[in-house]
C-alpha positions in Angstrom: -49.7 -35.8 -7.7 -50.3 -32.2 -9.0 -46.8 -29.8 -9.2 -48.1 -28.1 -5.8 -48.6 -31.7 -3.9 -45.6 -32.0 -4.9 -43.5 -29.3 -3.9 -45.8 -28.9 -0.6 -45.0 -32.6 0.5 -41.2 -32.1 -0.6 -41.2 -28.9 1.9 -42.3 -30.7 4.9 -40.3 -33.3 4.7 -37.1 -31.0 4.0 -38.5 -28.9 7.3 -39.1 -32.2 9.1 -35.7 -33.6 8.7 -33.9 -30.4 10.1 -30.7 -31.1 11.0 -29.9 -33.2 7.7 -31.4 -30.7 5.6 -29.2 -27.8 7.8 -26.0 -30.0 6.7 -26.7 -30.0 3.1 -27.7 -26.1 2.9 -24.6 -25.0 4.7 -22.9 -26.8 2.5 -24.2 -25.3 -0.4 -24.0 -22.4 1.3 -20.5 -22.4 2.2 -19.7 -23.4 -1.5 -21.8 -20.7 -3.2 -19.9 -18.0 -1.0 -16.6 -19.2 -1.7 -17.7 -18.3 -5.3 -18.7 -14.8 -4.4 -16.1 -14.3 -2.0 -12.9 -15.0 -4.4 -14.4 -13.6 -7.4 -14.7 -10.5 -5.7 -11.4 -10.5 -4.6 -9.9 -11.4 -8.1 -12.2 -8.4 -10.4 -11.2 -6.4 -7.3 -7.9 -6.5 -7.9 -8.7 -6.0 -11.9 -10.6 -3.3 -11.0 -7.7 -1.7 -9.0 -4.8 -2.4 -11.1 -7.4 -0.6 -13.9 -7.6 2.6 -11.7 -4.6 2.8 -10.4 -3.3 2.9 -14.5 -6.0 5.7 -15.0 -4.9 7.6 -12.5 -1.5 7.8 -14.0 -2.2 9.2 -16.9 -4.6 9.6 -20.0 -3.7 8.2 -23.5 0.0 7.8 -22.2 2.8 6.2 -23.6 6.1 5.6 -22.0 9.3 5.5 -24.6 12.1 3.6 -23.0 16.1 2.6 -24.2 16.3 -0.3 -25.6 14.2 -3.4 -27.6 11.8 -5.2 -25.2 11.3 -7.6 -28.6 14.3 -9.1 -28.4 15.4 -12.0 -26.6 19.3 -11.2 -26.4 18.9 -8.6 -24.1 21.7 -10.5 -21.7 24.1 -11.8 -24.3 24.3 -8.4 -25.0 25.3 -7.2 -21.6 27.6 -9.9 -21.4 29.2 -8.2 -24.4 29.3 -5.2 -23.4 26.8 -4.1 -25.1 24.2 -1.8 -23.8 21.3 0.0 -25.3 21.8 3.6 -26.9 20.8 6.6 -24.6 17.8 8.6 -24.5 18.4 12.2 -24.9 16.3 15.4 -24.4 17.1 16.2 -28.5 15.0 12.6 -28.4 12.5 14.1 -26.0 12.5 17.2 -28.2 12.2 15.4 -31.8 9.0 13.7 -30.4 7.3 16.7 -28.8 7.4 18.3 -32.8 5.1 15.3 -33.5 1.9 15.8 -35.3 0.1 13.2 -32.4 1.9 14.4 -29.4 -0.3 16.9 -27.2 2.9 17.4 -24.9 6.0 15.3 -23.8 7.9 15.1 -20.1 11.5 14.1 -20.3 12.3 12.2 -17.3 14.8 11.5 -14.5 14.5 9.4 -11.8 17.2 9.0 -8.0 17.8 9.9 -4.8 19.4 12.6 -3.1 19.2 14.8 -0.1 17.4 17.6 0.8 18.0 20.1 4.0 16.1 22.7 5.4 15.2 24.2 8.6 17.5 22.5 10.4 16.0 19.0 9.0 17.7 16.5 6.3 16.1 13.6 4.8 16.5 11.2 1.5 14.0 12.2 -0.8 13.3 10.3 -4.3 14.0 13.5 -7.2 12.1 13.6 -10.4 13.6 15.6 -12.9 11.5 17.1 -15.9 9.4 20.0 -17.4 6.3 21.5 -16.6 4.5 18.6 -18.5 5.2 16.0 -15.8 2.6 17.4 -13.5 -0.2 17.2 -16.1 0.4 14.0 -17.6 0.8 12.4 -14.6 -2.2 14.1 -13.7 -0.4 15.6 -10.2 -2.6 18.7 -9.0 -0.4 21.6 -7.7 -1.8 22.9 -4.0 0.4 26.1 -3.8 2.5 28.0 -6.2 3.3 26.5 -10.0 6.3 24.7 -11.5 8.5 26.5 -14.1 6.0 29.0 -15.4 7.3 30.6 -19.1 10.5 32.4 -18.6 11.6 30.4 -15.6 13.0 27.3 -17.2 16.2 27.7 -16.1 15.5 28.7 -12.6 16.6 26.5 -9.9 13.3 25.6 -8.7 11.7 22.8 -6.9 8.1 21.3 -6.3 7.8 19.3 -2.8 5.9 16.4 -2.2 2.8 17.4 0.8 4.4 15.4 3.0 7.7 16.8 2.4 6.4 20.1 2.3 4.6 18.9 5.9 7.7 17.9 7.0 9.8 20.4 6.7 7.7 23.9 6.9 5.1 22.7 9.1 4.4 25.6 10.3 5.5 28.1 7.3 4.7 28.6 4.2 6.6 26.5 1.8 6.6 28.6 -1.1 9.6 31.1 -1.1 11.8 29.1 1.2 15.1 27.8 0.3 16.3 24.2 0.2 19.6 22.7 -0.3 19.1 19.4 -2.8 22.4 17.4 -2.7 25.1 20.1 -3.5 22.1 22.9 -5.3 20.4 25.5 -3.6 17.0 25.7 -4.9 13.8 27.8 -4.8 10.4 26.0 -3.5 8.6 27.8 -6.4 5.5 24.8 -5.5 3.9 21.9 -3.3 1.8 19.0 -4.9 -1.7 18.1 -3.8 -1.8 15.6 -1.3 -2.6 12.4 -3.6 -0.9 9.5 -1.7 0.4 5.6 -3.5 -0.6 5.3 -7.1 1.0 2.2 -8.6 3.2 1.9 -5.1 4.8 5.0 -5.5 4.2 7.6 -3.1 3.7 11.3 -5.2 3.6 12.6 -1.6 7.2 12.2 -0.5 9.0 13.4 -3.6 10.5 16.4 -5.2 10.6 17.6 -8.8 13.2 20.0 -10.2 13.8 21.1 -13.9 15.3 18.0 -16.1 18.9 20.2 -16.4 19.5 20.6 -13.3 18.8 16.4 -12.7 21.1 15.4 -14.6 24.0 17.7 -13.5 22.4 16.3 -9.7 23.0 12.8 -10.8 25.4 13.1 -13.4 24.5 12.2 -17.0 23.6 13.3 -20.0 20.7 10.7 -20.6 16.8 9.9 -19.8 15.9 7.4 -17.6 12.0 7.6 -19.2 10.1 9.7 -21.9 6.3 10.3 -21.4 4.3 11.3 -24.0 0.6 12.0 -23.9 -1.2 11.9 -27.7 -3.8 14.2 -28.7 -6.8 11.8 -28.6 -7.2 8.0 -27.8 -7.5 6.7 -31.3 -4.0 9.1 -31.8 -2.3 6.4 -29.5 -1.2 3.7 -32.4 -0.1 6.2 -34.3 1.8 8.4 -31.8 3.3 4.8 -31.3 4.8 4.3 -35.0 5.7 7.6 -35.2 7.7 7.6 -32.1 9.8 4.7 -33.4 10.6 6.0 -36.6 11.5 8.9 -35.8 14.1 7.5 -33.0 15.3 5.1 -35.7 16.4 8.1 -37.7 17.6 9.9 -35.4 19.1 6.7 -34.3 21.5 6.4 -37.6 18.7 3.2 -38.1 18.7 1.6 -34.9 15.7 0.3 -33.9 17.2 0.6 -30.2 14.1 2.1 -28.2 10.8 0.3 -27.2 7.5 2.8 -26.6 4.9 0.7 -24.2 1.4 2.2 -24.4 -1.2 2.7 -21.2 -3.8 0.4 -23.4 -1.7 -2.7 -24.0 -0.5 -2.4 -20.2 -3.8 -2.8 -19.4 -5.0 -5.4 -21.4 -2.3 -7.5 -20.3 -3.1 -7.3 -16.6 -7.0 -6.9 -17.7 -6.2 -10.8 -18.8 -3.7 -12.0 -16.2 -6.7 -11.0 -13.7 -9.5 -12.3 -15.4 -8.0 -15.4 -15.9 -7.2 -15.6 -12.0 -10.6 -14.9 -11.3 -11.8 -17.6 -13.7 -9.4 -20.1 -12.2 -10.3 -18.9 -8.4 -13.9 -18.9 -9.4 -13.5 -23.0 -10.2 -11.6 -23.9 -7.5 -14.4 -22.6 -5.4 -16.8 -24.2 -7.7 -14.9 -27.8 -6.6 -16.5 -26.9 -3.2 -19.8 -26.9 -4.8 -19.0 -30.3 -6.2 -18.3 -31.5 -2.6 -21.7 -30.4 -1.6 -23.3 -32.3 -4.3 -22.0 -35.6 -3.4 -23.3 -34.7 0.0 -26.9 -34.1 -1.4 -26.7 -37.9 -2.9 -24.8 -39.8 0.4 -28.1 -37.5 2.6 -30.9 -38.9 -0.1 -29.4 -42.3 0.0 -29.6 -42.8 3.0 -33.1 -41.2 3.7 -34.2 -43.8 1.1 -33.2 -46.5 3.5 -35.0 -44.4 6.5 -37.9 -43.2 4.2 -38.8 -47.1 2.3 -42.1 -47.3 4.1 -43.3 -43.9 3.3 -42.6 -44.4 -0.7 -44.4 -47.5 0.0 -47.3 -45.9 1.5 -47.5 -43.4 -1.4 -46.9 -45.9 -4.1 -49.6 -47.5 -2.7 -52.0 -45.0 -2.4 -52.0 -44.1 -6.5 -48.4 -41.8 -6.8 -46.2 -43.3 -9.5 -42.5 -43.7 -10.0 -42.3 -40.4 -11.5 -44.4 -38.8 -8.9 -41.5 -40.3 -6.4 -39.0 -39.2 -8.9 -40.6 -35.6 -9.4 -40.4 -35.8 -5.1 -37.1 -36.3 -4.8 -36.2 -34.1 -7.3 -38.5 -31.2 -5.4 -36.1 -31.8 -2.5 -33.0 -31.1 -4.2 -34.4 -28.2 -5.4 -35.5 -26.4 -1.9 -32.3 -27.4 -0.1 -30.1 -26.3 -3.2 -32.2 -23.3 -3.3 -32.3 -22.2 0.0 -28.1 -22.9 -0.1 -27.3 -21.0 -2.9 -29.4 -18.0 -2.0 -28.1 -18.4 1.6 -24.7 -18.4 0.1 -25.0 -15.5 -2.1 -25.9 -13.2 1.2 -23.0 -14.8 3.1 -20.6 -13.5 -0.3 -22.0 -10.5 -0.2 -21.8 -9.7 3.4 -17.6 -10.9 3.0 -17.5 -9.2 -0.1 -18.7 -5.6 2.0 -16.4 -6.4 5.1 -13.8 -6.6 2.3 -14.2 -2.9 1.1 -14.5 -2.2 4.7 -11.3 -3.5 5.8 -9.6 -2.9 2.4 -11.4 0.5 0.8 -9.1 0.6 -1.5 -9.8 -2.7 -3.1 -12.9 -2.6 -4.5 -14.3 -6.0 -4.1 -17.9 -6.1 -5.6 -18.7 -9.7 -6.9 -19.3 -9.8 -10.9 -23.3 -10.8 -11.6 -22.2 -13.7 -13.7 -20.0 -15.2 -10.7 -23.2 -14.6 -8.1 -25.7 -16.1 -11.2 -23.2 -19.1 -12.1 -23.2 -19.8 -8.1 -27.1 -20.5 -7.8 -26.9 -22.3 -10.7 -24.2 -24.5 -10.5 -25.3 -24.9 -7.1 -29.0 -25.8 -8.3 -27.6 -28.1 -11.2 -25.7 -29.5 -8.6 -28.3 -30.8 -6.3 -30.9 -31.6 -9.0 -28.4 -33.8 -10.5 -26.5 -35.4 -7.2 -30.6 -35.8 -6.7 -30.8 -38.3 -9.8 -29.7 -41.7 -8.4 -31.2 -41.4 -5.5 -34.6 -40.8 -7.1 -34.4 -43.2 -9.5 -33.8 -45.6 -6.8 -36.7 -44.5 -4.7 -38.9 -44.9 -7.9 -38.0 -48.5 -8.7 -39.3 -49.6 -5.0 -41.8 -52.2 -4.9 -44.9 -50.9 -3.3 -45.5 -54.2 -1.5 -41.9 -54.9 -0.6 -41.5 -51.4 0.5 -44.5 -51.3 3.0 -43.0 -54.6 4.6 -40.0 -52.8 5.6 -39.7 -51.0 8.5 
């Protein structure tokens, strides 16, 4: 039996048995999308955590008090001991450093703002003119503490909050009262909505003095710091700490987290939960497999006169085996390539109800599908056609 008898005679009775043959394909089918389906989700989510860190900031690196190293981080509250300050003479020693394109001291609460007869709680940032560039906020009107104007009280407004509270004025010029201040709208951000669940849109920023006379204190709640270049990153990073250590009196009291190493921590976590998603939905596959075997088992039984018939016409065990085989490979075919449009088509109602989530299935996952689902019919396919092959011609015509 040539290779085209044999995958000619293998169709026809895969088309002739339909609705066995429409059990094992759905099957396959369902497993293969499963496949595409969560490992879509799971490099989706990689994908956004990626961009939503990108969209922070470039080359970034966030100085914070106190040692993330250490493990005594309670005992030491318990003591009564907490980590030493920040400062904006910290804030300032790093901005003199060689790998430090420009620095935003920063201040983070709550207070609230009036105007126009309106009053609302608004979230505060307090810094320089550097926040709005490494943070990579776009002003729409006006600018924030331009030279000469650092010690004007000023105020940038969220677009909502501008919306909100001139909506139909022109922000710029007005005059808000911000807890117990009076300050000067000198600017309103571009609209730029949730980035790493924090809305840019409803907040405020005013110079870093007049935050901490707002909320009190004397110290930083963060420092950013954008390097030069990318490869300045590591060494922005060393110099950062020893230069707090000194200034310090030796402390090593102050951990600086980089953009990169965020990111290859979550880059992990996700790929690692796409992995382990992937194989659960792989186990599905599995399922489907042991469903091709129980199917060609029992066709045996159905089929014994037929392999009979060919045995006895001249086909040999292998040409039964090969036969078998050529079944297994047309229904897991037909399955996995079924599958792989149903994954796709989920994967696109995804971004359609989720556009922010960009669920696109990686190759390998859709590749690794058809294959494992191929391997797995070919293989559940190896009993059963062993067994068909060692029929006795006679025996097997006698049965009916």
């Amino acid at each position: 039996m040539t290779l085209i008898d044999t995958l000619q005679t293998s169709f026809k009775t895969v088309v002739s048995y339909r609705i066995r043959s429409l059990l094992i394909i759905l099957a396959m089918a369902l497993g293969v999308a499963a496949v595409v389906i969560l490992t879509a989700i799971g490099d989706g989510a990689r994908n956004y955590v990626i961009n939503q860190f990108s969209s922070i900031g470039t080359n970034l690196l966030v100085v914070l008090p106190g040692r993330a190293e250490t493990s005594g981080s309670f005992l030491g509250a318990v003591l009564g001991q907490t980590p030493r300050d920040l400062t904006l003479k910290d804030a300032q020693l790093i901005g003199r450093l060689p790998y430090v394109r420009r620095y935003a001291p920063l201040n983070v609460g709550e207070a609230e703002l009036s105007a126009a007869n309106r009053l609302r709680e608004v979230t505060v940032l307090g810094s320089n003119a550097n926040l709005i560039p490494i943070r990579h906020m776009k002003l729409a009107q006006g600018s924030f503490m331009a030279p000469g104007t650092e010690n004007n009280a000023q105020i940038v407004l969220g677009a909502k909050i501008a919306r909100e509270f001139f909506p139909h004025t022109q922000a710029i010029g007005q005059r808000v009262r911000l807890g117990d201040s009076r300050f000067l709208v000198s600017g309103v951000l571009t609209a730029q909505g949730e980035t790493m669940g924090f809305n840019t849109d409803e907040i405020v920023i005013i110079p870093i003095d007049f935050a901490q006379t707002l909320f009190n204190t004397t110290s930083l709640f963060r420092i950013l710091i954008e390097a030069k270049n990318h490869s300045d990153i590591e060494p922005a990073k060393r110099a950062i700490l020893a230069t707090l250590k000194q200034s310090h009196d030796g402390e090593e009291d102050t951990t600086v987290i980089t953009q990169d190493a965020i990111l290859a921590t979550f880059d992990k976590i996700l790929q690692a939960l796409t992995l382990a998603v992937a194989g659960i939905a792989a186990i599905s596959l599995i399922v489907a497999g042991i469903l091709v075997m129980n199917v060609m088992l029992i066709a045996i039984n159905q089929r014994t006169a037929e392999i009979g018939l060919l045995k006895a016409i001249g086909a040999t065990s292998g040409d039964i085996r090969r036969l078998f085989f050529a079944e297994a490979v047309w229904l897991s075919l037909v399955g996995a390539v079924l599958g792989f449009l149903l994954g796709q088509f989920g994967s696109l109602l995804l971004r359609l109800t989720f556009p922010q989530l960009p669920a696109w299935a990686p190759a390998w996952a859709s590749v690794a599908g058809i294959l494992v689902a191929l391997a797995t019919g070919v293989l559940a396919s190896l009993f059963p056609a062993n067994r068909a092959a060692r029929l006795d011609a006679v025996k097997a015509l006698g049965k009916k």
